[in-house]
N, CA, C and O of each residue as an XYZ file, in Angstrom:
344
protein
N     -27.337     56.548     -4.698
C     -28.478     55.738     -5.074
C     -28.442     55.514     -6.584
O     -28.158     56.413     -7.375
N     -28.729     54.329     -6.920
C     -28.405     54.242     -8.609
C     -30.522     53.888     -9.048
O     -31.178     54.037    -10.079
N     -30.725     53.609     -8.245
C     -32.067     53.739     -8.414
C     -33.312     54.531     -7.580
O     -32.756     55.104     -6.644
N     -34.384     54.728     -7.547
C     -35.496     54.827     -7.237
C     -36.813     54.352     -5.955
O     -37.337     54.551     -4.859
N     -36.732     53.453     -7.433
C     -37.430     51.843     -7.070
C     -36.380     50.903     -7.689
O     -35.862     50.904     -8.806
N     -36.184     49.877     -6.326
C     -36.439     49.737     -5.531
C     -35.603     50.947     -4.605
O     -34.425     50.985     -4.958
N     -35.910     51.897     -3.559
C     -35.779     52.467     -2.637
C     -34.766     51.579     -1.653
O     -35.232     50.686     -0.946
N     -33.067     51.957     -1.667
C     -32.066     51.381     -0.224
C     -32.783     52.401      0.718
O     -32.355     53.548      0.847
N     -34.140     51.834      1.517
C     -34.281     52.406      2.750
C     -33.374     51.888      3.955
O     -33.381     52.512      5.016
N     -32.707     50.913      3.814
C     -31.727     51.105      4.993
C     -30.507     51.674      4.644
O     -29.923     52.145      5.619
N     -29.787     51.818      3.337
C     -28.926     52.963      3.378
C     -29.173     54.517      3.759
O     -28.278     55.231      4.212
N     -30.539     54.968      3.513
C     -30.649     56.047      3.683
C     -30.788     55.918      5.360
O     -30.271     56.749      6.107
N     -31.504     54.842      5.808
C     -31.417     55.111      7.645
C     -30.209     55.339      8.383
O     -29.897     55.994      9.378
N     -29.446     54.338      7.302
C     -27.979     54.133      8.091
C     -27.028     55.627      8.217
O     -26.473     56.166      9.174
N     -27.147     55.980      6.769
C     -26.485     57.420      6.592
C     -27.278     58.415      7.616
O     -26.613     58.864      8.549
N     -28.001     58.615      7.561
C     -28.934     59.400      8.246
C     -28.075     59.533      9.647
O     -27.464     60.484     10.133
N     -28.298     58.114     10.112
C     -27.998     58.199     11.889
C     -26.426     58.558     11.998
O     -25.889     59.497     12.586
N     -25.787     57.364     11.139
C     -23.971     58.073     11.159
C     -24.050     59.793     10.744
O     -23.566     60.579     11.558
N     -24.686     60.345      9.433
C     -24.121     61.957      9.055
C     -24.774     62.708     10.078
O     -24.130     63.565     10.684
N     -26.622     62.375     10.491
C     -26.949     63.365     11.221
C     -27.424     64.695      9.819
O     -27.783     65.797     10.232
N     -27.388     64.499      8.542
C     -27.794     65.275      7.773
C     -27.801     64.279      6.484
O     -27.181     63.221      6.590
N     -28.576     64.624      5.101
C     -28.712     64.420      3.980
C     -28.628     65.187      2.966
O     -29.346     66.187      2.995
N     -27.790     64.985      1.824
C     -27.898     66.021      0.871
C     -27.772     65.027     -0.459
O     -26.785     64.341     -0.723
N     -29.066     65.113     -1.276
C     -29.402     64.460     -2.601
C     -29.171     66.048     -4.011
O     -29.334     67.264     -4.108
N     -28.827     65.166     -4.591
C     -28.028     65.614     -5.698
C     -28.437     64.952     -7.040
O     -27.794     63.969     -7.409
N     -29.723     65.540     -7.991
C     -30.082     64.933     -9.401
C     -30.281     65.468     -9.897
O     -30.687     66.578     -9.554
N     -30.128     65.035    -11.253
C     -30.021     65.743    -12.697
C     -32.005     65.825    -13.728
O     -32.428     65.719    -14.879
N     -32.539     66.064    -12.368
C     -34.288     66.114    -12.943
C     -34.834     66.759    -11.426
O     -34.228     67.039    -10.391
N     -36.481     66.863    -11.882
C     -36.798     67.877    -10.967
C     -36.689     67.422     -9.670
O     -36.522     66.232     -9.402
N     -36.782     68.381     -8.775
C     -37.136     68.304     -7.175
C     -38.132     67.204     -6.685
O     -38.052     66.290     -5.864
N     -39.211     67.718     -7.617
C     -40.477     67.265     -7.023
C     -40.475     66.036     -7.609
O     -40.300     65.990     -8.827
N     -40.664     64.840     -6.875
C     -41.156     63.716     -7.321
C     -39.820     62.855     -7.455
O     -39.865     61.735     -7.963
N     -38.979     63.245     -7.124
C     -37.555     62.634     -7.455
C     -36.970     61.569     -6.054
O     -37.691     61.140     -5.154
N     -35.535     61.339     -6.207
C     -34.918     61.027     -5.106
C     -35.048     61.914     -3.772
O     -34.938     61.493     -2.620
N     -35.306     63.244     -4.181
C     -34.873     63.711     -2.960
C     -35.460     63.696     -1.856
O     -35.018     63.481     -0.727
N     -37.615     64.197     -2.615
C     -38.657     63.623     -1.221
C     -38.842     62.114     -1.296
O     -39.743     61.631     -0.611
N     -38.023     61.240     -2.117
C     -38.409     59.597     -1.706
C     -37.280     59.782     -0.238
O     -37.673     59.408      0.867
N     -36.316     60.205     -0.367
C     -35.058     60.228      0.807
C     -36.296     60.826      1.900
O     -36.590     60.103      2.852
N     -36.876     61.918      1.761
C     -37.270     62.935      2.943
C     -38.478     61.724      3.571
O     -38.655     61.587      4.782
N     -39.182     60.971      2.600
C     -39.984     59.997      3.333
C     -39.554     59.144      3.907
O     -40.516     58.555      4.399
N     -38.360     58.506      4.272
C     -38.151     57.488      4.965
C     -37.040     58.543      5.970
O     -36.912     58.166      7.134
N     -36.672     59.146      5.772
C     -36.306     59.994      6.879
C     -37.008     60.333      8.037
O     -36.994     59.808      9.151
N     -37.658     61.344      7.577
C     -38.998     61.558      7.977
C     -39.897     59.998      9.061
O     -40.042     59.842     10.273
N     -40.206     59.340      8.129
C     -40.494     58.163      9.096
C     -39.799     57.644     10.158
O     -40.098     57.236     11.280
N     -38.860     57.758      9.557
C     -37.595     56.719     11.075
C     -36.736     57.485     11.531
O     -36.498     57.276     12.721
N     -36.151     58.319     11.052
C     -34.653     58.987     11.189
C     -34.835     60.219     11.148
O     -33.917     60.704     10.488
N     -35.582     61.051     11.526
C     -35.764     62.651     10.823
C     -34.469     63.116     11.223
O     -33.983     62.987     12.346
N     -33.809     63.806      9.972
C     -32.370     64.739     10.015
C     -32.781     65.969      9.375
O     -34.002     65.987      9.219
N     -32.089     67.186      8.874
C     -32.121     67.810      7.839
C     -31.830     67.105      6.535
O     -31.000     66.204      6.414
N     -32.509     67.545      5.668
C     -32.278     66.905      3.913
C     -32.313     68.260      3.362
O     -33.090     69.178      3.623
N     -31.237     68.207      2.479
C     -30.795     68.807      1.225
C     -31.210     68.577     -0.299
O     -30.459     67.783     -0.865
N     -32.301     69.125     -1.140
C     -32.385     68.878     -2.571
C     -32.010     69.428     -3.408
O     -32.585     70.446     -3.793
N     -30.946     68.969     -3.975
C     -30.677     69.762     -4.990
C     -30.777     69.504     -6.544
O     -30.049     68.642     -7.037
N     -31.412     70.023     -7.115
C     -31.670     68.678     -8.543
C     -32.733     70.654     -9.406
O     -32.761     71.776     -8.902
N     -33.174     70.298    -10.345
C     -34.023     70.913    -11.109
C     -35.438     71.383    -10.324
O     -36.368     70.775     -9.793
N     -35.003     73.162    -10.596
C     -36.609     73.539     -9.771
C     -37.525     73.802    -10.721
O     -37.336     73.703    -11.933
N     -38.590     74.160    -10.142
C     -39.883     73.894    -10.951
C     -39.851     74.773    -11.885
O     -40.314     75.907    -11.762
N     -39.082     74.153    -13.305
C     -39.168     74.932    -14.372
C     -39.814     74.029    -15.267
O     -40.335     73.003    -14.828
N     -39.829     74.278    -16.337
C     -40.500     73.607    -17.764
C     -38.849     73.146    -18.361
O     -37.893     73.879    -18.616
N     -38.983     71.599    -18.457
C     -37.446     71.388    -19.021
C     -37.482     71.451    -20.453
O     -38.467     71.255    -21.164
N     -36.047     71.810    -20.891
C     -35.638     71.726    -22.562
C     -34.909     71.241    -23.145
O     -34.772     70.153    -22.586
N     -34.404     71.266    -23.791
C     -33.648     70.106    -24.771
C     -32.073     71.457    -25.094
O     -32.101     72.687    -25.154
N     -31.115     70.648    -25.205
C     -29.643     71.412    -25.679
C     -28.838     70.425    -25.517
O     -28.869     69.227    -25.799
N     -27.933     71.291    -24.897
C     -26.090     70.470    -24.409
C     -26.518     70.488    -23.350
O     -27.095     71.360    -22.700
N     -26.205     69.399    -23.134
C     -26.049     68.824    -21.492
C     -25.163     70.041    -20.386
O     -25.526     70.595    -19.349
N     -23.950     70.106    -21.140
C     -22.856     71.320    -20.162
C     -23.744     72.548    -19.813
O     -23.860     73.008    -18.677
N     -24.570     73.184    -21.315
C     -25.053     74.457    -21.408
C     -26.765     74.402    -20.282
O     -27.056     75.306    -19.499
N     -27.497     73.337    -20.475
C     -28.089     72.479    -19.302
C     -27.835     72.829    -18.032
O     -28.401     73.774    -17.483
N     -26.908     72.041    -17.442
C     -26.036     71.880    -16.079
C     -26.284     73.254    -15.636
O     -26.946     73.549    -14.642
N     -25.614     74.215    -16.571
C     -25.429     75.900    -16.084
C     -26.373     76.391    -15.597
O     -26.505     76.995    -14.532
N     -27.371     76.031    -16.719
C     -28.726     77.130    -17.140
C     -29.404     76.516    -15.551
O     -29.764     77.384    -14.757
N     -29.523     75.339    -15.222
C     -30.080     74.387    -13.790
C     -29.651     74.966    -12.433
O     -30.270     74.961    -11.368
N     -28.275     75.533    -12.771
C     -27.342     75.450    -11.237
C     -26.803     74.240    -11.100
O     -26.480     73.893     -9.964
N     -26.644     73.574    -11.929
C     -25.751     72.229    -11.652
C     -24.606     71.773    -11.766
O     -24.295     70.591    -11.913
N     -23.756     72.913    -11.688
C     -22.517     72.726    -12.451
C     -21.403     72.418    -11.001
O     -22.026     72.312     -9.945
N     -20.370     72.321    -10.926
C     -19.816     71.224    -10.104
C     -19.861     73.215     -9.026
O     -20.610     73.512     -8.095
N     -19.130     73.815     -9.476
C     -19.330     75.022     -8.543
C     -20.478     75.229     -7.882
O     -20.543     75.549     -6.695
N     -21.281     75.077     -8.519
C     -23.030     75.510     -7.718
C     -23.342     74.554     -6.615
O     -23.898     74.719     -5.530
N     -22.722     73.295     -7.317
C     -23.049     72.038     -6.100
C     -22.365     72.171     -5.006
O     -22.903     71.760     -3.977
N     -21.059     72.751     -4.919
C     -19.946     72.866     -3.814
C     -20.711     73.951     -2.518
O     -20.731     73.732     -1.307
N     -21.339     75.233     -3.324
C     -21.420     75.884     -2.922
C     -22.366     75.958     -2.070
O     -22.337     76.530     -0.981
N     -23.840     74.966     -2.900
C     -25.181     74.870     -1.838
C     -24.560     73.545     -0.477
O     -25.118     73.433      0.615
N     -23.569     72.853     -0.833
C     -22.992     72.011     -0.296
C     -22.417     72.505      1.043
O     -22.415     71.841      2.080
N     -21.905     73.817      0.887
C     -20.809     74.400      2.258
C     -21.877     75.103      2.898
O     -21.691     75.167      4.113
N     -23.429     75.913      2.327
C     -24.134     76.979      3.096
C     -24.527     75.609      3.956
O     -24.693     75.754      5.167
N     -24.697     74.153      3.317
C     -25.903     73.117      4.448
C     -25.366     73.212      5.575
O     -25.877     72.662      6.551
């Protein structure tokens, strides 16, 4: 998804019915993000399992992006890994 708004609700239907699962992946928090806009149109038409993985409810800060990534769980290892338990 490269955006938000406007919402590809038929990509997410389409994926949905071909994977049979969802897993969203962003660089900001959980809440309010791509991941429950995905779980609402899921949810409406297609219910699968969904996956969020993005920033939990912390207070964000300012640094290096790399040192960031870590401090988040976002680093390409962490993603693989919540990736293989789905």
């Amino acid at each position: 998804m490269h955006t938000i708004k406007p919402l590809d609700r038929e990509l997410i239907i389409e994926s949905a019915m071909r994977t049979k699962k969802i897993l969203t992946v962003e660089e900001a928090s959980i809440y309010g993000g791509l991941g429950l806009a995905v779980c609402e149109v899921v949810s409406d038409v297609h219910p699968v399992p969904v996956k969020i993985i993005g920033v939990e409810d912390k207070f964000g800060k300012s640094g290096n992006p790399g040192q960031l990534l870590k401090e988040y769980g976002l680093t390409p290892e962490k993603i693989v890994s919540k990736v293989k338990s789905f």
